[in-house]
SESEGU-862956 format. One record per residue (C-alpha): residue in one letter; x, z, y. Coordinates in nm, 3 decimals. Example, Ala and Ser with C-alpha at 12.3 -4.5 7.8 and 13.67 -1.06 7.14 Angstrom:
2
 res       x       z       y
   a   1.230   0.780  -0.450
   s   1.367   0.714  -0.106
***
This chain:
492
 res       x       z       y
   x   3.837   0.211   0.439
   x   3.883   0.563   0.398
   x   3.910   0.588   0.041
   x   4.176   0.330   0.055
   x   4.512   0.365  -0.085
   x   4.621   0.217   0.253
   x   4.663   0.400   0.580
   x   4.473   0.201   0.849
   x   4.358   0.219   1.165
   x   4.141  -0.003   1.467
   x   4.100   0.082   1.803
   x   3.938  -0.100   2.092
   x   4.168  -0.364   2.303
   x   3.985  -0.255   2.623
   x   3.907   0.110   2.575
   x   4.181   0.260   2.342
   x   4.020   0.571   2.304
   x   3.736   0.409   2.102
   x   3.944   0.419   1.800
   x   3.929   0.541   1.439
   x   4.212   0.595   1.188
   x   4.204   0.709   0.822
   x   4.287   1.015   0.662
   x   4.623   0.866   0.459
   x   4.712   0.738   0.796
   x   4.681   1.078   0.937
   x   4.888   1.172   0.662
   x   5.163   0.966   0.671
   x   5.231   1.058   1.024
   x   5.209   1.431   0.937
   x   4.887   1.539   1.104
   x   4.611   1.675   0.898
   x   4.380   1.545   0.698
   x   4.089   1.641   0.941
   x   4.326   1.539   1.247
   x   4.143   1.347   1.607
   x   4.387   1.078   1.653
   x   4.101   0.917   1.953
   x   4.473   0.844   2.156
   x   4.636   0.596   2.021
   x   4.958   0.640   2.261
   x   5.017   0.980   2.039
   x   5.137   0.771   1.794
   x   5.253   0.444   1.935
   x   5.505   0.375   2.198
   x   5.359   0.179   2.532
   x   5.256  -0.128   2.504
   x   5.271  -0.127   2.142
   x   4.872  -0.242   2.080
   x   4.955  -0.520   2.374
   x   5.271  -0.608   2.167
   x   5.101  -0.614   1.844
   x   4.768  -0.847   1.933
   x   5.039  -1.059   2.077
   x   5.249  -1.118   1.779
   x   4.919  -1.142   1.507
   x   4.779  -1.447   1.723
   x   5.092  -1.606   1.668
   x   5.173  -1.521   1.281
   x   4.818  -1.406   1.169
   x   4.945  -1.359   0.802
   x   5.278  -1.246   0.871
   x   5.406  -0.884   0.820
   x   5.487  -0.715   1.158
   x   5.655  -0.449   1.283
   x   5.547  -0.114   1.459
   x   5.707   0.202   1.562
   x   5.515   0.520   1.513
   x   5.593   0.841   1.596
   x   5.540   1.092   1.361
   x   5.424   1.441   1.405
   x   5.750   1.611   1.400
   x   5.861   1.377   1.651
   x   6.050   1.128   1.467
   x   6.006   0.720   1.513
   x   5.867   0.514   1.148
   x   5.901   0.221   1.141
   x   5.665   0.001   0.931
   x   5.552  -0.349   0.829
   x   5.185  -0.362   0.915
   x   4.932  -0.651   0.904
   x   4.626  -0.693   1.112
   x   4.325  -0.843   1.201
   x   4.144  -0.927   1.572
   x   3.797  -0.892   1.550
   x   3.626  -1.071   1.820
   x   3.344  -0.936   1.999
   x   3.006  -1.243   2.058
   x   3.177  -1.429   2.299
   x   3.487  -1.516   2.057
   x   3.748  -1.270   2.266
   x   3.911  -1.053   2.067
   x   3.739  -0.664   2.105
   x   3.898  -0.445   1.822
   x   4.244  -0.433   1.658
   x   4.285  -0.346   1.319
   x   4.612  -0.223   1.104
   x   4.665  -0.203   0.777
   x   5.075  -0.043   0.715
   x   5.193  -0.272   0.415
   x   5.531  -0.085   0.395
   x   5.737   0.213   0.559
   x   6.079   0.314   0.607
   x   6.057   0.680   0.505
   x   6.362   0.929   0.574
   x   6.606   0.996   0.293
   x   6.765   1.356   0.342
   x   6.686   1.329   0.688
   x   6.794   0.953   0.729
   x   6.571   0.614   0.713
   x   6.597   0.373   0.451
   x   6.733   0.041   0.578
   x   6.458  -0.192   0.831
   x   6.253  -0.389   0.567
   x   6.354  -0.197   0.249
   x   6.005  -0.111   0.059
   x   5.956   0.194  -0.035
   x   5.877   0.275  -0.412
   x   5.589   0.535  -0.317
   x   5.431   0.293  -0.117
   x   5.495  -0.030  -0.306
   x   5.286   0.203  -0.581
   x   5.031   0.320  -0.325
   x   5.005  -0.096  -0.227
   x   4.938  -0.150  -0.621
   x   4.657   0.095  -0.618
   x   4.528  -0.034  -0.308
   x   4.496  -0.394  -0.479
   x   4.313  -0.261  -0.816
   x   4.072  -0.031  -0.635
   x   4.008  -0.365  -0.376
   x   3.956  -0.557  -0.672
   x   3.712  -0.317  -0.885
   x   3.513  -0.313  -0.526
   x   3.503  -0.680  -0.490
   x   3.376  -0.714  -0.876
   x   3.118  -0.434  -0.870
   x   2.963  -0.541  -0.488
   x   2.958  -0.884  -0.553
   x   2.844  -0.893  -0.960
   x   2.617  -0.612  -0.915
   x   2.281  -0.681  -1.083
   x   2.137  -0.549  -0.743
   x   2.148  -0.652  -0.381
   x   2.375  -0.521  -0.191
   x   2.489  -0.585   0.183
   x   2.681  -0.407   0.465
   x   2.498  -0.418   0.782
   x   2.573  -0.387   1.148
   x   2.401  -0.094   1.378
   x   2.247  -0.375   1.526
   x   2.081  -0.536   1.215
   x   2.331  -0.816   1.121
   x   2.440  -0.882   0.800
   x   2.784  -0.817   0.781
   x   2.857  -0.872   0.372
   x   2.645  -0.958   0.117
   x   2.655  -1.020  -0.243
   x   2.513  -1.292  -0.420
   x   2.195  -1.088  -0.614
   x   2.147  -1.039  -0.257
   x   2.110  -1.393  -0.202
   x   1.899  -1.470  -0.502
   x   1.665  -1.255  -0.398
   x   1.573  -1.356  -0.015
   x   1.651  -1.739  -0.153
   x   1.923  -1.790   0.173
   x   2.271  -1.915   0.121
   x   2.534  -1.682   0.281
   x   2.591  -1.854   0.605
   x   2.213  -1.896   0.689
   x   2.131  -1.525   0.628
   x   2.474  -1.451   0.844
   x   2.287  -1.597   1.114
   x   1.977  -1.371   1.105
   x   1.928  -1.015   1.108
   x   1.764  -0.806   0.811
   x   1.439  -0.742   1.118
   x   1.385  -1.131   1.135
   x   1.356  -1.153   0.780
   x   1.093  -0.794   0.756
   x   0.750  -0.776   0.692
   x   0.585  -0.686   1.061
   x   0.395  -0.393   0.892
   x   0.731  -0.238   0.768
   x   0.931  -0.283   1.051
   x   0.838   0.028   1.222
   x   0.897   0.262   0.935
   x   1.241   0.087   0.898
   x   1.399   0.136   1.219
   x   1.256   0.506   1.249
   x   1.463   0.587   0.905
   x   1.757   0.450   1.063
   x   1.699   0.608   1.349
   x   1.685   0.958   1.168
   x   2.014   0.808   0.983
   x   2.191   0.716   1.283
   x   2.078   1.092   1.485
   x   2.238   1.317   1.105
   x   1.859   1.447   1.044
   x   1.905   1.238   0.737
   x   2.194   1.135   0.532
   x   2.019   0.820   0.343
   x   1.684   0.686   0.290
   x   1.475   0.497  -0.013
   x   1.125   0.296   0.082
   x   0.930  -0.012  -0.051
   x   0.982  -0.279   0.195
   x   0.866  -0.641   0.211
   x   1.110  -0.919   0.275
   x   1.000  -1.330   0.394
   x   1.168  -1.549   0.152
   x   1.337  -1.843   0.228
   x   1.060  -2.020   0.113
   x   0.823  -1.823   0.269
   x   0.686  -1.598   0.015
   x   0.659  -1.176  -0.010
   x   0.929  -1.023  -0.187
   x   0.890  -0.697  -0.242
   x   1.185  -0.423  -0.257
   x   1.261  -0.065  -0.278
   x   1.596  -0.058  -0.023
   x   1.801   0.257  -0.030
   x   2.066   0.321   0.331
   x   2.348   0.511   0.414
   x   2.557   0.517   0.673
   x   2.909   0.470   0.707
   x   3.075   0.637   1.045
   x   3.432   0.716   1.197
   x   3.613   1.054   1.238
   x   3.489   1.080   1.606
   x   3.107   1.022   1.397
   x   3.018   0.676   1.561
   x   2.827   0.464   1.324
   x   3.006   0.167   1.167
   x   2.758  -0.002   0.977
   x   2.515   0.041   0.702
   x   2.488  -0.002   0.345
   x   2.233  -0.110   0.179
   x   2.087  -0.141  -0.225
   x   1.798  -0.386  -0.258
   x   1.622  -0.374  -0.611
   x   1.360  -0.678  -0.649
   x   1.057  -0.540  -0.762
   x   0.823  -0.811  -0.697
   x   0.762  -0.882  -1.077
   x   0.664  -0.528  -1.123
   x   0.417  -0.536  -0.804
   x   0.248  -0.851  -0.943
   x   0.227  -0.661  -1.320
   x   0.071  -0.391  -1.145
   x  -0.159  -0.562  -0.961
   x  -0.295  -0.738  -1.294
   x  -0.308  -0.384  -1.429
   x  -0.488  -0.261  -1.134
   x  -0.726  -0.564  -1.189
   x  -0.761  -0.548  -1.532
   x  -0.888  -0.137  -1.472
   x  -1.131  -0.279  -1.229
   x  -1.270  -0.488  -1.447
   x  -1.269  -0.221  -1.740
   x  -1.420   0.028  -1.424
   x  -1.698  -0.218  -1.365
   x  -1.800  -0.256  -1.747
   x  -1.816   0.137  -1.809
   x  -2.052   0.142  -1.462
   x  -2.275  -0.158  -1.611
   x  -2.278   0.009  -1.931
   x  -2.440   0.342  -1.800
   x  -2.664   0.168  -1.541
   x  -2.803  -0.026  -1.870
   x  -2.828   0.274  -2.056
   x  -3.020   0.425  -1.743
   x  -3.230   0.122  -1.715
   x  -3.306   0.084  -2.073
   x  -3.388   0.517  -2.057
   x  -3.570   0.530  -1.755
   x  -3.720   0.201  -1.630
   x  -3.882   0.051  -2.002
   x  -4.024   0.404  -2.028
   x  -4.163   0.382  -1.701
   x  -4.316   0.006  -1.817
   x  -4.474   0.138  -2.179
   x  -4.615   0.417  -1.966
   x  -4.772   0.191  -1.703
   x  -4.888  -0.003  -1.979
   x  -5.086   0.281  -2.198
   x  -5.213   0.417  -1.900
   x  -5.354   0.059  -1.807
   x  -5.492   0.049  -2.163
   x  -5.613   0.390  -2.199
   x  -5.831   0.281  -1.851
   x  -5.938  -0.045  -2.034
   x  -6.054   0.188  -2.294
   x  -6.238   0.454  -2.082
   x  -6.379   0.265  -1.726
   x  -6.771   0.082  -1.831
   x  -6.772  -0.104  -1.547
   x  -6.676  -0.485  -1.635
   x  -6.544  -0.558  -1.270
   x  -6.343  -0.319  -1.290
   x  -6.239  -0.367  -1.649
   x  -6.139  -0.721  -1.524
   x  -5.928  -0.577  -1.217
   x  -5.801  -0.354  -1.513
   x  -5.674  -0.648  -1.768
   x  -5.499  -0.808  -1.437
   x  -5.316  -0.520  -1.390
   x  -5.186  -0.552  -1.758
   x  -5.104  -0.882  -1.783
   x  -4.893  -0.858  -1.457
   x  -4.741  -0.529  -1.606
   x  -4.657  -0.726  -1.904
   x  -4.494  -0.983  -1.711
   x  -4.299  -0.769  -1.528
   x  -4.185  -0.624  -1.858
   x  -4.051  -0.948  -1.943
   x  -3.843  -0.972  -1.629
   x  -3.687  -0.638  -1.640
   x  -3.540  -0.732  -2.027
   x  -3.461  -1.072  -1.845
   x  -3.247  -0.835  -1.579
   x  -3.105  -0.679  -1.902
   x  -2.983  -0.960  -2.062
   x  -2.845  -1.089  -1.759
   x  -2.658  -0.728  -1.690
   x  -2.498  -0.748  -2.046
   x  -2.401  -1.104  -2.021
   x  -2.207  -1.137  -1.721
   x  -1.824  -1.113  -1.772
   x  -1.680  -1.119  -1.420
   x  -1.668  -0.808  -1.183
   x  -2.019  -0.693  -1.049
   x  -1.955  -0.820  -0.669
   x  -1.985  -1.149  -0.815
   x  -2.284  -1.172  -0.955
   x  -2.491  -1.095  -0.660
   x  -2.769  -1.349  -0.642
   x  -3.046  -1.405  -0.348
   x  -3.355  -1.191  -0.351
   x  -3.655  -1.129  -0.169
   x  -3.694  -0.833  -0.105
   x  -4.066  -0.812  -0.063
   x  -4.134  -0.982  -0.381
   x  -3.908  -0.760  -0.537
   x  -4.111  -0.421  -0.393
   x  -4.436  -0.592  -0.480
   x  -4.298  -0.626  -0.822
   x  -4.194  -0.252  -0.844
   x  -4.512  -0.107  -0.752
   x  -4.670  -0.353  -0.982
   x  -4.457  -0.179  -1.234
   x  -4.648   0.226  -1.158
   x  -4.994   0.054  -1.054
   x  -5.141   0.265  -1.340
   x  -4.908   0.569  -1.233
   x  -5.055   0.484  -0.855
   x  -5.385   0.474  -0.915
   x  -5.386   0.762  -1.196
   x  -5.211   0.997  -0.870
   x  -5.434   0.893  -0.621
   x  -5.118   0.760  -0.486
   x  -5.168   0.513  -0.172
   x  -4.838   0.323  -0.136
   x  -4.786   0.027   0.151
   x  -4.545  -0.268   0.157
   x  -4.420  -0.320   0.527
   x  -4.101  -0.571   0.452
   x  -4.170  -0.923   0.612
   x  -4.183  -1.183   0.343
   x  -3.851  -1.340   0.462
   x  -3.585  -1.055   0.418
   x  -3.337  -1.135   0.118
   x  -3.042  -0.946  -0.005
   x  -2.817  -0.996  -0.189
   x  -2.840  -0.787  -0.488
   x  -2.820  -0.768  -0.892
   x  -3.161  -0.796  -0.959
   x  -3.186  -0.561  -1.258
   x  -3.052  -0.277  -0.997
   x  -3.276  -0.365  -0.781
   x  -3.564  -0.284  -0.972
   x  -3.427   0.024  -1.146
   x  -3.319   0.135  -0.758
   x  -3.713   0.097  -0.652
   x  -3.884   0.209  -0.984
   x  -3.639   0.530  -0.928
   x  -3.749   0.554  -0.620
   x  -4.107   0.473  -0.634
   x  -4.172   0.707  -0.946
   x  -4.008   1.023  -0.735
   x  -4.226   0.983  -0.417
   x  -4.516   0.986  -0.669
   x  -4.392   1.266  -0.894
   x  -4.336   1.495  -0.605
   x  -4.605   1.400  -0.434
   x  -4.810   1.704  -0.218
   x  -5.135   1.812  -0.328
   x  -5.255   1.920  -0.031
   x  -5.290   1.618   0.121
   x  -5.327   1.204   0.036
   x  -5.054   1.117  -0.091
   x  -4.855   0.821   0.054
   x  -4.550   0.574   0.045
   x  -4.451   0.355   0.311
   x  -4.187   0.080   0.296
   x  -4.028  -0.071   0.581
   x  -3.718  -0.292   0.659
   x  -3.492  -0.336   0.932
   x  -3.128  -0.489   1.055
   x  -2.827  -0.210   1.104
   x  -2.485  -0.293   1.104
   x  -2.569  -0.647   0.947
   x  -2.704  -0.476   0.666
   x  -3.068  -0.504   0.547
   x  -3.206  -0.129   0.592
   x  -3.468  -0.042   0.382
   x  -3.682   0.268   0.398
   x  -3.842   0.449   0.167
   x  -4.107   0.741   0.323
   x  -4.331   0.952   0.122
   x  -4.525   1.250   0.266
   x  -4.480   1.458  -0.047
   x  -4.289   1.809  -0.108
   x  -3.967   1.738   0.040
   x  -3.623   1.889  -0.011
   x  -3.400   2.180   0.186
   x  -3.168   1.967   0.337
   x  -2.935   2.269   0.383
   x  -2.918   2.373   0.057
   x  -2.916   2.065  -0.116
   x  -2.747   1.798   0.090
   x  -2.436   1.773  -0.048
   x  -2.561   1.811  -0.404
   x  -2.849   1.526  -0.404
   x  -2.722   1.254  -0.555
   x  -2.494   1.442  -0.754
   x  -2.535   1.419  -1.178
   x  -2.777   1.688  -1.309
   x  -2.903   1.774  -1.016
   x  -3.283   1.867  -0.980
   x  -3.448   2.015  -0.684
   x  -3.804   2.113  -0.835
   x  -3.983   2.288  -1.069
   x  -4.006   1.982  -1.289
   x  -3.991   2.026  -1.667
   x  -3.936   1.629  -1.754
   x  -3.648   1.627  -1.444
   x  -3.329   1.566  -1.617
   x  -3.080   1.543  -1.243
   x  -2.966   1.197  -1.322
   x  -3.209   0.928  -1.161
   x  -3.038   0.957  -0.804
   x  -2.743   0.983  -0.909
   x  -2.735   0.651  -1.120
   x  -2.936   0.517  -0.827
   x  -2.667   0.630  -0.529
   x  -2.428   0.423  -0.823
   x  -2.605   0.134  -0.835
   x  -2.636   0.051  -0.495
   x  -2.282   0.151  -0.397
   x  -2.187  -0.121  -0.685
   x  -2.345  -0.365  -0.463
   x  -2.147  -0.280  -0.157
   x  -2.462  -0.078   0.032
   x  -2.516   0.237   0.067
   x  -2.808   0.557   0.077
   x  -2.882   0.781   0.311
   x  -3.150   1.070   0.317
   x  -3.361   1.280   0.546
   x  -3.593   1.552   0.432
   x  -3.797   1.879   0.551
   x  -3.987   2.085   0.318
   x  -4.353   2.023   0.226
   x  -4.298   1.735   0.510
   x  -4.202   1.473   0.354
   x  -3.873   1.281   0.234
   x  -3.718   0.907   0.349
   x  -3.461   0.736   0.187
   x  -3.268   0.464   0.409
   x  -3.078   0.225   0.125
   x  -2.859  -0.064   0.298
   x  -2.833  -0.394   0.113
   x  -2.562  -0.748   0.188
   x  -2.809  -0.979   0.366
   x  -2.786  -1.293   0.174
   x  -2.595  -1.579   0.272
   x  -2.917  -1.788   0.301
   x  -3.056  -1.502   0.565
   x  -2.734  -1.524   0.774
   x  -2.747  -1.933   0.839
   x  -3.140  -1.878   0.877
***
């Protein structure tokens, strides 16, 4: 309206000082461009709004006539059409004018009532093409597009527009763009118009979620602006909707597809570390239990002995069982969390450093009741316990019997196990924030490499749990890891 070739104005058929005019209006009538006009009896003679309303109800599309008074005090007189906006409760509330035509002095005299005048028949022209190129680009835009009421109606909208939410235009006519928004974008909505509205801002861009018609997300990035009138009172909104739904769900798939590439690199090094760290740990059990066969006379114990190694061996078999199963599965880790005891499980890892136990004087204790299962990956499992198992007894104190307890216990709905040694411990305050970081050692170890906990703290994080630790010097150490209880637990 104010870029139009067209000078127009509107004002308010109860309060005529709510009223806005255009700058070519302002212009024709000699005032300046940045003229107030909020009076519209400066430039109309009494009754003349009255007079007007009254003639448009009867000829609507008619060409009617209107005295103005110019600046410099002479009376125009112009063809004008209009239009009566009506206000919820179908009475008319605004007036608006467009002037079609004008009688414009000729050295000082008017041109004859009704004769057109060629600048303004040219101006008219204009008007048409520019009205036209409007029309084309709102309505054929490969975007949305709408004009929106301060209060949230749809006033216009094209028909990308209507593509993309799925309504025709007289159902989303009857709805306003906050019964159609995504609750948890609402907020963030209205406070951007609300900066828009109060001049802290002069437009705004966000992602925002529409319902579809059919009841589905659409997602959107919307950019606003704000259209107001000379006396700064907003008019209405426009708004640009791009459709970016397809691009959400591509990068979703993306998202999922790193995930899943995520996971694989994690399995990878956890088999690596297993492979490293826990078959080692089984050969060693193993020649120590032989080396014992070799060296002890007495045949009771030689049979006690031979046990041992058989059950070592058997657990061998399991762990490379736990391997295979770790390299075979081809879904995300979270979903191949099986049932386990958890007490079997422990007796099975210390099974695994018997010789290691026995060759350290080691006394180590399984407290977990029978019936706790997790849910866990059971090759993690057993690296997470041969980890932690084989660090209580290589830091074990000398100056006293060395032991390792293991308890269990409900927190949170997680299974809490605990791991206590009373063996050299670690400064806390020095160390806590670097303990289960890579590389990390906190002894005078020459076989410590810094990357057991860390792979551990990995591993059960993988399996949605988590490790805590609490530790005083030449006191002791406990480790508190928190496993899923399995499904089979929770109905039990």
């Amino acid at each position: 309206m104010e870029s139009s070739s067209m000078g127009l104005w509107y004002c308010h058929m109860e309060d005529q000082g709510d009223m806005w005019t255009n700058s070519l209006f302002r212009q024709t009538l000699g005032y300046g461009v940045n003229a107030i006009l909020d009076d519209p009896h400066v430039f109309l003679f009494k009754d003349g709004i009255k007079d007007f309303a009254t003639q448009l109800k009867s000829r609507p599309e008619s060409h009617l006539f209107i005295q103005y008074r110019h600046q410099n005090g002479t009376v125009i007189q112009a063809r004008n059409t209009g239009l009566l906006l009506n206000d919820t409760a179908g009475n008319p509330a605004y007036l608006l004018v467009a002037i079609q035509q004008i009688d414009l002095p000729v050295n000082g005299q008017h041109v004859a009532n009704g004769a057109v005048s060629k600048d303004h028949q040219l101006l008219n022209d204009k008007l048409k093409i520019s009205e036209e190129r409007f029309t084309r680009a709102f309505e054929h835009a490969a975007i949305g597009m709408a004009i929106v009421s301060p209060s949230g109606k749809w006033l216009r909208v094209n028909n990308s527009l209507l593509q993309i939410l799925g309504y025709t235009s007289a159902e989303l006519m009857k709805l306003t763009f906050q019964d159609i928004t995504f609750p948890d974008d609402l907020n963030k909505d209205l406070e951007l118009l609300t900066s828009l509205v109060d001049g802290e801002i002069e437009h705004y861009q966000m992602e925002k979620r529409y319902f579809h018609k059919m009841g589905h997300i659409v997602t959107v990035i919307l950019a606003v602006s704000l259209v107001k009138n000379n006396k700064g009172k907003p008019l209405h909104f426009i708004s640009q909707i791009t459709d970016i739904s397809k691009m959400k769900a591509a990068e979703t798939e993306i998202k999922s597809v790193l995930d899943v590439t995520s996971d694989q690199n994690r399995r990878l090094l956890n088999f690596a570390h297993i492979v490293s760290h826990n078959l080692r740990s089984h050969s060693g059990n193993l020649s120590m239990l032989l080396n014992f066969i070799e060296t002890d006379t007495d045949e009771n114990s030689r049979q006690e002995l031979f046990r041992m190694f058989r059950d070592a061996a058997s657990n061998l078999q399991v762990t490379i069982g736990h391997l295979n199963e770790v390299v075979a599965v081809t879904t995300t880790l979270h979903q191949n969390l099986i049932s386990v005891n958890l007490s079997d499980a422990i007796n099975g890892a210390i099974g695994n450093v018997e010789a290691l136990l026995k060759a350290e004087g080691v006394h180590c204790i399984n407290e977990v009741r029978p019936d706790v299962v997790i849910s866990a990956v059971p090759a993690y499992l057993d690296s997470i316990l041969l980890n932690f198992l084989t660090n209580a007894i290589k830091y074990h104190s000398k100056a006293r019997s060395p032991l390792i307890n293991l308890s269990s216990a409900m927190a949170d709905n997680l299974v809490e196990l605990s791991i206590k040694d009373n063996g050299l411990g670690i400064d806390l305050k020095l160390n806590r924030d670097k303990i289960f970081g890579m590389y990390k050692t906190f002894h005078d170890n020459k076989d410590a490499r810094g990357i057991g906990l860390f792979i551990t703290k990995n591993q059960i994080e993988a399996m949605g749990g988590k490790v805590t630790v609490e530790s005083e010097v030449d006191k002791g150490t406990t480790f508190k890891i928190y496993f899923k209880q399995a499904l089979e637990s929770l109905s039990s």
